[in-house]
C-alpha positions in Angstrom: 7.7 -34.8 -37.8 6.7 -35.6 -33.9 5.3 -33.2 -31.8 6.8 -32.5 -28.5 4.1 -31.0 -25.9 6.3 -28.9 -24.2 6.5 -25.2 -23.7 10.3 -25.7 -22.4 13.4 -25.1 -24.3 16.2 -27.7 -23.8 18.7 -26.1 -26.3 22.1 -24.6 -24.7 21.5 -21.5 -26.2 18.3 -21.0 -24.7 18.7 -17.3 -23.5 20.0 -16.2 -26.5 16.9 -14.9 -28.5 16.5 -17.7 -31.5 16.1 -16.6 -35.1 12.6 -15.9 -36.0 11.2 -19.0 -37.9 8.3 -20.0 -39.1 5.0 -20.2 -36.6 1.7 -21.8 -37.1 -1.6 -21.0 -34.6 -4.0 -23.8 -35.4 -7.5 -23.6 -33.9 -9.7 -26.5 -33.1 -12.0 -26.0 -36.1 -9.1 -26.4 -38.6 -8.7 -22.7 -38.8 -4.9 -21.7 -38.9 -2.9 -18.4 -39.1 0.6 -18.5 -39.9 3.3 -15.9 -38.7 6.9 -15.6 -37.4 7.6 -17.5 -33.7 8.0 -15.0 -30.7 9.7 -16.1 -27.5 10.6 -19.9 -27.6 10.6 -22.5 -30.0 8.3 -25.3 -29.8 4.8 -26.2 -29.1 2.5 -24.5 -26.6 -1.2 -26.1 -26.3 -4.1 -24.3 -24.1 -7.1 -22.6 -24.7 -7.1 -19.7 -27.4 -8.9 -16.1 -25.3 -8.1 -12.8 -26.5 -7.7 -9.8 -23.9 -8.4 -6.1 -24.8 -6.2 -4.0 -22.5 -4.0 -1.8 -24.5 -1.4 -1.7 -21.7 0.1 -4.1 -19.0 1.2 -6.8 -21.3 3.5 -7.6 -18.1 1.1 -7.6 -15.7 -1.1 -10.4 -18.2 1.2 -12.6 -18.8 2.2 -13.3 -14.7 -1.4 -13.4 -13.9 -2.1 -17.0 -12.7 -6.0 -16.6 -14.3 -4.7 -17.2 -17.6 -2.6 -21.1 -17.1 -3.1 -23.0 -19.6 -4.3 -20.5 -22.0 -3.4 -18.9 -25.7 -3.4 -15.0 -25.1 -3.8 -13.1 -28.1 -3.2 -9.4 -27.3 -5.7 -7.2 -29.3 -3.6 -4.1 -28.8 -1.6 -4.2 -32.2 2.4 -3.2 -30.6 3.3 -5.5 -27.8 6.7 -5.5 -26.3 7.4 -1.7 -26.4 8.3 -0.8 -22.7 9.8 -4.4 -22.2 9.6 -5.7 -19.0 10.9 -5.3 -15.6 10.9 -6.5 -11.5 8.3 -4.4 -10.3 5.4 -5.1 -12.6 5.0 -9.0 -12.2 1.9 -10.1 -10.9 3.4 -13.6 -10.0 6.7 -15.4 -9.5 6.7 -16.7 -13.8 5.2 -16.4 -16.5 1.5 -18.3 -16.7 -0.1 -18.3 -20.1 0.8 -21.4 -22.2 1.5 -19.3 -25.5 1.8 -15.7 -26.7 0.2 -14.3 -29.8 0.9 -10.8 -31.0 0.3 -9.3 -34.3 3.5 -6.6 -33.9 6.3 -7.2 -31.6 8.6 -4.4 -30.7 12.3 -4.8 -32.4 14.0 -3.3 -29.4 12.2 -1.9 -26.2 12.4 1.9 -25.3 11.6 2.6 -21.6 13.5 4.3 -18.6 11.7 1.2 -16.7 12.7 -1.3 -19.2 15.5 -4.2 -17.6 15.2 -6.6 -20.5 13.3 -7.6 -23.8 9.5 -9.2 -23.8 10.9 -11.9 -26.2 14.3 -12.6 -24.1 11.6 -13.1 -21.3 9.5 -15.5 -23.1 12.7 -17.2 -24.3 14.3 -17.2 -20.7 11.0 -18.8 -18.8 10.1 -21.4 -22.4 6.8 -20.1 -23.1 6.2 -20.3 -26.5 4.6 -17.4 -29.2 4.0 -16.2 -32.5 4.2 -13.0 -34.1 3.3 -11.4 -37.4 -0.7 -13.3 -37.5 -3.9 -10.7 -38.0 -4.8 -11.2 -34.5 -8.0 -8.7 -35.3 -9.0 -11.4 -37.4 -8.2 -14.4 -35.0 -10.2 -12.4 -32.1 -13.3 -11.8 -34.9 -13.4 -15.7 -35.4 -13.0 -16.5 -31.4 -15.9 -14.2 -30.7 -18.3 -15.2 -34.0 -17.3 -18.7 -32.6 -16.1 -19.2 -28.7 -13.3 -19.9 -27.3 -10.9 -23.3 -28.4 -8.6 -25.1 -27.8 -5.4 -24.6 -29.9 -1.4 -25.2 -30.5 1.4 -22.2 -31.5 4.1 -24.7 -33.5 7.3 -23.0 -34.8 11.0 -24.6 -35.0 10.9 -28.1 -36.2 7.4 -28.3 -34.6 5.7 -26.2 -37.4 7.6 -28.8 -40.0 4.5 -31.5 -39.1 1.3 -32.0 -41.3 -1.6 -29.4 -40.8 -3.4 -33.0 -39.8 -0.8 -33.6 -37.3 -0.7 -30.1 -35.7 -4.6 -30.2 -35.9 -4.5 -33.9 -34.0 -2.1 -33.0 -31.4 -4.9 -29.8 -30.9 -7.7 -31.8 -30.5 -6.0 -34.2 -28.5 -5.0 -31.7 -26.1 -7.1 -31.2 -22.3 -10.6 -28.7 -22.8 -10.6 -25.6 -19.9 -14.2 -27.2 -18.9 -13.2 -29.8 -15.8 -9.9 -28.5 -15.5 -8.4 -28.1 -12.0 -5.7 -25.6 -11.9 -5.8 -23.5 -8.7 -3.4 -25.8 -6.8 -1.1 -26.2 -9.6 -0.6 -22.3 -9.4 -0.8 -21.6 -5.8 1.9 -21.2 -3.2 3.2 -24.2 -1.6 3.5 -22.1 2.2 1.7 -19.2 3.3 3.4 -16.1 3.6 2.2 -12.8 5.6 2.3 -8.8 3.9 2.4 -6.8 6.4 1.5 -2.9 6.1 4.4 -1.5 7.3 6.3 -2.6 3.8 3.6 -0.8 2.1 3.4 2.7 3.4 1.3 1.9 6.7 2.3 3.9 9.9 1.0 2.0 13.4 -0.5 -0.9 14.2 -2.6 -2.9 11.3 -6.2 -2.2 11.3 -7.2 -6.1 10.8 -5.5 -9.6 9.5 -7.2 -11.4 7.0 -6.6 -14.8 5.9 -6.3 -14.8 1.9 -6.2 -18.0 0.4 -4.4 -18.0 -2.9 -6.0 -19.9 -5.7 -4.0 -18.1 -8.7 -3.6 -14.2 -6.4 -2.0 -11.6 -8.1 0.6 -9.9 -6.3 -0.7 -6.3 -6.2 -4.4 -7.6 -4.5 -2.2 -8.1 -0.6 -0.9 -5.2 -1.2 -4.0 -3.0 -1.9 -5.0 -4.6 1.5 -1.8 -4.0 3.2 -1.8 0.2 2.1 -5.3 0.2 3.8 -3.7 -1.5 7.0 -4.4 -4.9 6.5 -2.5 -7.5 7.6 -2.5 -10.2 5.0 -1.8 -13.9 5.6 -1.8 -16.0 1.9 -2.6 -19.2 2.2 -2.5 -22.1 -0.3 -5.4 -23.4 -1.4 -5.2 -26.6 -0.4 -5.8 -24.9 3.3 -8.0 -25.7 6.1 -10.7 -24.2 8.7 -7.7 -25.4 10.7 -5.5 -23.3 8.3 -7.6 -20.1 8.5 -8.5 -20.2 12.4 -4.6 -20.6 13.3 -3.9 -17.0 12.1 -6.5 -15.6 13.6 -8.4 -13.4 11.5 -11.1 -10.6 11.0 -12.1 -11.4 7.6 -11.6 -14.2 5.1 -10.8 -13.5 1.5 -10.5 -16.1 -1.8 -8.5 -14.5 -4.7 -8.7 -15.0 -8.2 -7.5 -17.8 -10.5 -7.9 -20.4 -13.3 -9.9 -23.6 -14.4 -13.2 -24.9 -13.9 -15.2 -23.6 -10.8 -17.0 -26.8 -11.0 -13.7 -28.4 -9.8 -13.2 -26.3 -7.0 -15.0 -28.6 -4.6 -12.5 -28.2 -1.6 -12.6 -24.6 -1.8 -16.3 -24.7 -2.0 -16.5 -26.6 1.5 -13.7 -24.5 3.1 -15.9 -21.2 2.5 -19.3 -22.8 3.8 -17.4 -23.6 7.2 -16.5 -19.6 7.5 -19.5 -18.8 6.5 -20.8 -20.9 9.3 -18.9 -19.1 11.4 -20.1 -15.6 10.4 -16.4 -14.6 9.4 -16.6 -11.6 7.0 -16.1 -12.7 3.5 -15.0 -11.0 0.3 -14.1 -12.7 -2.8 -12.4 -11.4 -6.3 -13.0 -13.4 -9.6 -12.6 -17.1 -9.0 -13.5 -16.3 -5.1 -16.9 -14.3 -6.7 -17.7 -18.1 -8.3 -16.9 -20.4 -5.0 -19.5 -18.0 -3.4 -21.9 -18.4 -5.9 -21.1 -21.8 -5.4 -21.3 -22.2 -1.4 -24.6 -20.4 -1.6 -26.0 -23.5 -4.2 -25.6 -21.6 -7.3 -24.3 -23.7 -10.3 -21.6 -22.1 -12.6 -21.2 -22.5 -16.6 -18.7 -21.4 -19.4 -19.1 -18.2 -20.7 -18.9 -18.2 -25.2 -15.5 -15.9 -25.4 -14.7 -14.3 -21.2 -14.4 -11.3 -20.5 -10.6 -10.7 -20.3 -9.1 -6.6 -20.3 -9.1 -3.6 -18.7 -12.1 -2.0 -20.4 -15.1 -3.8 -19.2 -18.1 -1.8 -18.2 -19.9 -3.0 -14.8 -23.0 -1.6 -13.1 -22.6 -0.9 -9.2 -26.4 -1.8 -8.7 -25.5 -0.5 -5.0 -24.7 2.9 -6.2 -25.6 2.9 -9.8 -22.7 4.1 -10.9 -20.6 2.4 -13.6 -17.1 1.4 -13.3 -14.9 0.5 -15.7 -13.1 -2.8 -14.8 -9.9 -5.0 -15.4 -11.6 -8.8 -16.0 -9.9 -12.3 -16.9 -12.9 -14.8 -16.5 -14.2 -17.6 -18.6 -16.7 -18.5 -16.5 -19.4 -17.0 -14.2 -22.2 -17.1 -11.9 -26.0 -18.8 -12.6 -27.9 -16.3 -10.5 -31.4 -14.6 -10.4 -30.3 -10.7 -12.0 -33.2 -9.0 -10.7 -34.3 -8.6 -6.6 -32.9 -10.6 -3.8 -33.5 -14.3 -3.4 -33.5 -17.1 -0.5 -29.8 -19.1 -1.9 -30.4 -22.7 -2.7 -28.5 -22.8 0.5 -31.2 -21.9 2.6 -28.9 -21.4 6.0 -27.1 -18.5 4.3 -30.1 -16.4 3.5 -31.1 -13.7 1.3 -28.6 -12.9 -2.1 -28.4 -9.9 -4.3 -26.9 -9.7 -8.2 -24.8 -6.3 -6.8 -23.2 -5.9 -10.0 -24.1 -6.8 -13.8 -21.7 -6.6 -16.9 -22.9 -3.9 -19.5 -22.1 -6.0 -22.3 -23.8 -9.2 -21.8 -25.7 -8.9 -18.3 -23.4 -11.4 -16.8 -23.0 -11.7 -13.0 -20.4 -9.6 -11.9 -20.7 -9.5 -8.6 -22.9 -11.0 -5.4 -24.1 -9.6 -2.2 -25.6 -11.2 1.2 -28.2 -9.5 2.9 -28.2 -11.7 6.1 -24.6 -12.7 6.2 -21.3 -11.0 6.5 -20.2 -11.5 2.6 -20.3 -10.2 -0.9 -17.9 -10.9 -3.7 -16.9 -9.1 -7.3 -16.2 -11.6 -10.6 -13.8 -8.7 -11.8 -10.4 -7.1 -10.5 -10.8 -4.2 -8.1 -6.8 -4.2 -7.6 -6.3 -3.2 -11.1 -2.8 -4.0 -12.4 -2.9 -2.9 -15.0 -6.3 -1.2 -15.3 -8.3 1.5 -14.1 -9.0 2.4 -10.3 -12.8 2.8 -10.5 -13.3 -0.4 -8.6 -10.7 0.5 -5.3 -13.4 1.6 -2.9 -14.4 -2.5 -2.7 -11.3 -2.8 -0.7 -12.6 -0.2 1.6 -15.9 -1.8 1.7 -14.5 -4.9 3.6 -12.7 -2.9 5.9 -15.6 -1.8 6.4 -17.4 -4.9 6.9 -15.0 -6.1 9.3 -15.4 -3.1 11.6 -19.2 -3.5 11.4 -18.8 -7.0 12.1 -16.4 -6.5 15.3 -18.5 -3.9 16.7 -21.5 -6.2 16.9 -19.5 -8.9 18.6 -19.7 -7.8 21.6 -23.5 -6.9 21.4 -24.4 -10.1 20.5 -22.2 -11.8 23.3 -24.1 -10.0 26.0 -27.2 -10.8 24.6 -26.2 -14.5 24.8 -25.5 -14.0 28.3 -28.6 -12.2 29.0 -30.3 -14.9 27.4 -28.3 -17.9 29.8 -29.0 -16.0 32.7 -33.0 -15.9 31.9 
């Protein structure tokens, strides 16, 4: 039986929930679990990551960090509350398959506009239901992340050696360049009247979108920030046309190693001394600009539960995370960056778990940058006050503008 490598459903009847067939995840090693298929029928192939949060299913599967990857939700009951308008962190659905180990029957919630699996159905994206997926996370984290294929419908009919071919013939996360396929194709401005603002914005800040979820502008825009997203195929050009106070890179998917246009776009405002503040992917281009390398982590951190160390503060904050990557960077005491025009560098925040760069901090330039997600949909708050922290960095900024212009002109007129 062929194998189609499509996550889209051509039949008629495609937003009419299908019958429940048989479903087949098959890992890279050969390892395979077989359930019942969830959402569409057919073939999705990506990467196989597990996340931990025990809420915002929604909220998951629209963030743009996890294209081209296998979710497999640890929390047992997925699909209860159903879905609705408002929680979307993007304009689709993003991961390439679903897997769930109990999928709600019918939702039951006063916010609730339609089913999960009419959702998956309606936008293709391809699941299973019914596998042990405490057992599928236990052999991702004994043995990394893989690549892997969800089959059901006529797919699932194939050969285990066909389903485990068209796996291992399918594209590896390391080298993959995704943040243009997700981005926006024209910028778009959120202002802070539309989100509870009274007067004139504070600042604008030029955000370029390399995978943003929806809720980050708007954490901005609350604080009375005017936000301008870019794509991310934007230029100096791009970001010195609007304007703005500060310069911010979002989250998103794929290799870091690819992202060498981003990587020269941020050392040109860093030349420029433009504030700088950078979430997830953006925490990695920084790490990046300043000569840092990058590498794969075994499993990512991906969930709402994950415990970071403020080394600022010492406090510890509980964090929302989808990364599969991170930083290379000294842990302990600031250091000159490979980069040597940007100066001194600080580890400003370290993962509990595994002492993995969570976040970075320059001592000599206005920029610092976080590898988890301070807007929190869904997730816990703890990390809010970094939003405050470039506001705050802006003002400081602006404030010596002017100090340093007269000493410029003190200095011509000597």
């Amino acid at each position: 039986m062929p194998i189609v490598e499509s996550n889209k459903v051509t039949d008629s009847k495609a937003a009419t929930t299908p019958t429940p067939s048989a479903a087949v995840l098959v890992l890279e090693d050969g390892r395979m679990f077989r359930g019942r298929s969830y959402g569409a029928q057919g073939t999705a192939l990506g990467e196989a990551v597990f996340a931990t949060g025990m809420t915002g299913y929604q909220e998951t599967i629209t963030d743009p960090s996890y294209a081209r990857q296998l979710v497999v939700q640890t929390a047992p009951h997925i699909g209860n509350t159903g879905v609705n308008s408002d929680d979307a962190e993007s304009r689709r659905i993003w991961v390439a398959g679903y897997i769930v180990r109990d999928a709600a029957r019918r939702p039951s919630n006063w916010r609730s506009e339609r089913s999960l699996d009419d959702e998956l159905v309606d936008q293709g994206i391809v699941g299973i239901q019914g596998v042990d997926t405490r057992a599928i996370t236990r052999h991702l984290r004994e043995h990394k992340t893989m690549r892997a294929g969800i089959f059901s419908g006529e797919a699932a009919q194939a050969t285990d050696k066909e389903l485990l071919d068209a796996v291992l013939a399918s594209a590896p996360m390391e080298g993959a360049a995704l943040a243009e396929e997700v981005s926006i194709d024209e910028a778009y401005i959120v202002e802070p009247k539309d989100h509870g603002w009274e007067g004139e914005p504070r600042f604008s800040i030029a955000a370029v979108d390399l995978g943003i979820k929806a809720m980050t502008p708007v954490r901005f825009a609350e604080r009375g920030v005017r936000v301008h997203v870019l794509p991310a195929t934007s230029t100096l050009d791009d970001v010195n046309a609007v304007n703005p106070d500060g310069f911010f890179m979002s989250n998103g998917p794929g290799d870091p190693a690819t992202a060498d246009h981003q990587v020269s776009l941020l050392r040109s405002v860093l030349d420029e001394k433009l504030p700088y503040f950078g979430i997830c992917f953006g925490n990695q281009i920084l790490g990046r600009a300043l000569g840092f390398g990058t590498y794969k982590l075994r499993y990512g951190h991906r969930g709402i539960n994950q415990p970071v160390m403020d080394r600022r503060t010492g406090k510890v904050e509980i964090t929302s995370q989808n990364h599969g990557f991170a930083v290379d960077a000294p842990l302990n005491g600031s250091t000159v960056a490979p980069e040597e025009r940007y100066g001194r560098v600080e580890v400003s925040h370290v993962s509990l778990n595994d002492d993995v760069v969570e976040g970075l901090a320059c001592l000599d330039i206005p920029a610092f940058s976080v590898q988890y997600h301070p807007e929190a949909a869904a997730g816990p708050h703890d990390a809010a006050y970094l939003f405050d922290r470039f506001i705050d960095l802006m003002a400081d900024t602006k404030a010596a503008a002017p100090a340093k212009n007269n000493d410029s002109k003190t200095e011509d007129k000597k």
